[in-house]
C-alpha positions in Angstrom: 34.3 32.5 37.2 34.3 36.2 37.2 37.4 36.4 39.9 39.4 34.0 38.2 38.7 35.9 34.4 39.4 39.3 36.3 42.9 38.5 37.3 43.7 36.6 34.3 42.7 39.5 32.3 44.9 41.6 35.3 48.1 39.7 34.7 47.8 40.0 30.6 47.4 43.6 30.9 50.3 43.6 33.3 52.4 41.7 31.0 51.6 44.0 28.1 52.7 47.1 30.2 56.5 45.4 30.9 56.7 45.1 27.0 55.4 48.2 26.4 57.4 49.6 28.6 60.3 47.7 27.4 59.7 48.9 24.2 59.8 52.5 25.4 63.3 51.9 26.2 63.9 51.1 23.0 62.3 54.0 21.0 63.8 56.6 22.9 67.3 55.4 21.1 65.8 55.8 17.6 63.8 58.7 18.5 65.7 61.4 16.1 66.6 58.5 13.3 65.3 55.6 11.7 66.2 52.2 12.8 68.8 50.4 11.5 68.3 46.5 10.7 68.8 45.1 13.8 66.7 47.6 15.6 63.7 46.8 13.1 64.5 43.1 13.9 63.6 44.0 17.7 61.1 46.0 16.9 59.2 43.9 15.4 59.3 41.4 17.8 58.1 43.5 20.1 54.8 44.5 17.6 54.4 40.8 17.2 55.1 39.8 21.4 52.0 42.7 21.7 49.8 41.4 19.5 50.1 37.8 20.7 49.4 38.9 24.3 46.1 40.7 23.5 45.5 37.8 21.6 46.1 36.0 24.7 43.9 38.5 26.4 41.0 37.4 24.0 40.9 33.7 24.4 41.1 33.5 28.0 37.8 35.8 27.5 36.4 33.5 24.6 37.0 30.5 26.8 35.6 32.0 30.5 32.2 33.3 28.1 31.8 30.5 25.2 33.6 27.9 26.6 36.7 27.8 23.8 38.3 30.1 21.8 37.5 30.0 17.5 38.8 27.0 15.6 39.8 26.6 12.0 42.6 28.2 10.0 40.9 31.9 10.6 40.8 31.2 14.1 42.8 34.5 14.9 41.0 36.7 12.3 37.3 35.4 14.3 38.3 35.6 17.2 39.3 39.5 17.3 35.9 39.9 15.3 34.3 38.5 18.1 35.6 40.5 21.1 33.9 43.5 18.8 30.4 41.4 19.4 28.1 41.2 22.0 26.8 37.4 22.6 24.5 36.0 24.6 26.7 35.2 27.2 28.9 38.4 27.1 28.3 42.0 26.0 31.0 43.4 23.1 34.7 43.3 24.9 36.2 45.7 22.8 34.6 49.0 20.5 34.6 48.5 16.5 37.1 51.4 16.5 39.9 49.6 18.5 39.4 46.2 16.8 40.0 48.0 13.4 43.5 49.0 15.2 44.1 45.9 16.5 43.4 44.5 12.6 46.7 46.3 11.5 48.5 43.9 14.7 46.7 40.8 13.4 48.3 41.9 9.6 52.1 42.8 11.2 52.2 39.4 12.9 51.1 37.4 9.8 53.4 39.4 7.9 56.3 38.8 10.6 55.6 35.1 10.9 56.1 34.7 6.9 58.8 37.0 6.0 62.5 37.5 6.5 63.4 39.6 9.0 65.0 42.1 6.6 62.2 42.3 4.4 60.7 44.2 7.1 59.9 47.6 6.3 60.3 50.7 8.8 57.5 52.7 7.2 55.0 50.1 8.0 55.9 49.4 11.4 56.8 52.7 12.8 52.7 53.6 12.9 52.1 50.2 15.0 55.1 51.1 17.1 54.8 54.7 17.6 51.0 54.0 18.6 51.5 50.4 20.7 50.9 52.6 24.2 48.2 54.8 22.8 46.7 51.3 21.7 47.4 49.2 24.8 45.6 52.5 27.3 42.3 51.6 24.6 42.8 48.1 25.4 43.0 48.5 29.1 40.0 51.2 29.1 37.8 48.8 27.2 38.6 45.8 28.7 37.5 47.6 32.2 34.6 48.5 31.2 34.0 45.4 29.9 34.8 43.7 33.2 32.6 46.3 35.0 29.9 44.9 32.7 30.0 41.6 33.3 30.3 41.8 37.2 27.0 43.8 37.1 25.3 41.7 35.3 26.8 38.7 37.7 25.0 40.2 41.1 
């Protein structure tokens, strides 16, 4: 089990770096102006894309340690609550600081799923943006140690 999570976890991490690095691309052209509409349209695809693949991330964990992800129309909101817990099966996956941060994804991508593109507002995403690689390096560092954890606690 522990191989199989490992490189699962490896290959959403990986994925997550192309879009983020994609995404670097793309912030160096708006680096001295805002965007305009169709650059906010990219951008937040690209703050939703994130978001979905650490969500990803998460319930390939919930499954390989509790056997299935959450269920029920909150299923997103538990399910990121839970990678901040320890269980009996798994110790926390993720620090109480960096699900807070994640929170803010979790609220963009609701927000993106049930507006109109050009209700969008630059102020709001340019924080999740601006701080996507800061956030994904947190991810990365805690989901190692995480790993580390478990394959002690496997020998």
């Amino acid at each position: 089990m522990f191989t199989e999570l490992r490189e699962e976890i490896e290959l959403s991490l990986a994925q997550l770096h192309q879009l983020a690095g994609t995404l670097r691309d793309v912030r160096e052209s708006i680096k001295t102006r805002d965007p305009n509409e169709t650059e906010i349209m990219a951008l937040a695809a690209f703050v939703h894309s994130f978001y979905t693949g650490v969500e990803n991330l998460f319930k390939r964990i919930a499954i390989a340690t509790e056997g299935k992800p959450p269920r029920g129309e909150l299923w997103h909101v538990t399910l990121l609550a839970q990678m901040a817990q320890a269980t009996p099966s798994r110790p926390a996956v993720i620090s109480e600081p960096l699900r807070k941060q994640l929170k803010d994804y979790l609220d963009f991508r609701h927000v993106f799923r049930h507006a109109y593109v050009f209700e969008l507002k630059w102020l709001r995403m340019a924080p999740l943006v601006l701080e996507m690689g800061r956030v994904l390096r947190q991810l990365e560092e805690e989901v190692g140690r995480f790993l580390s954890a478990i394959e002690t606690d496997s020998k």
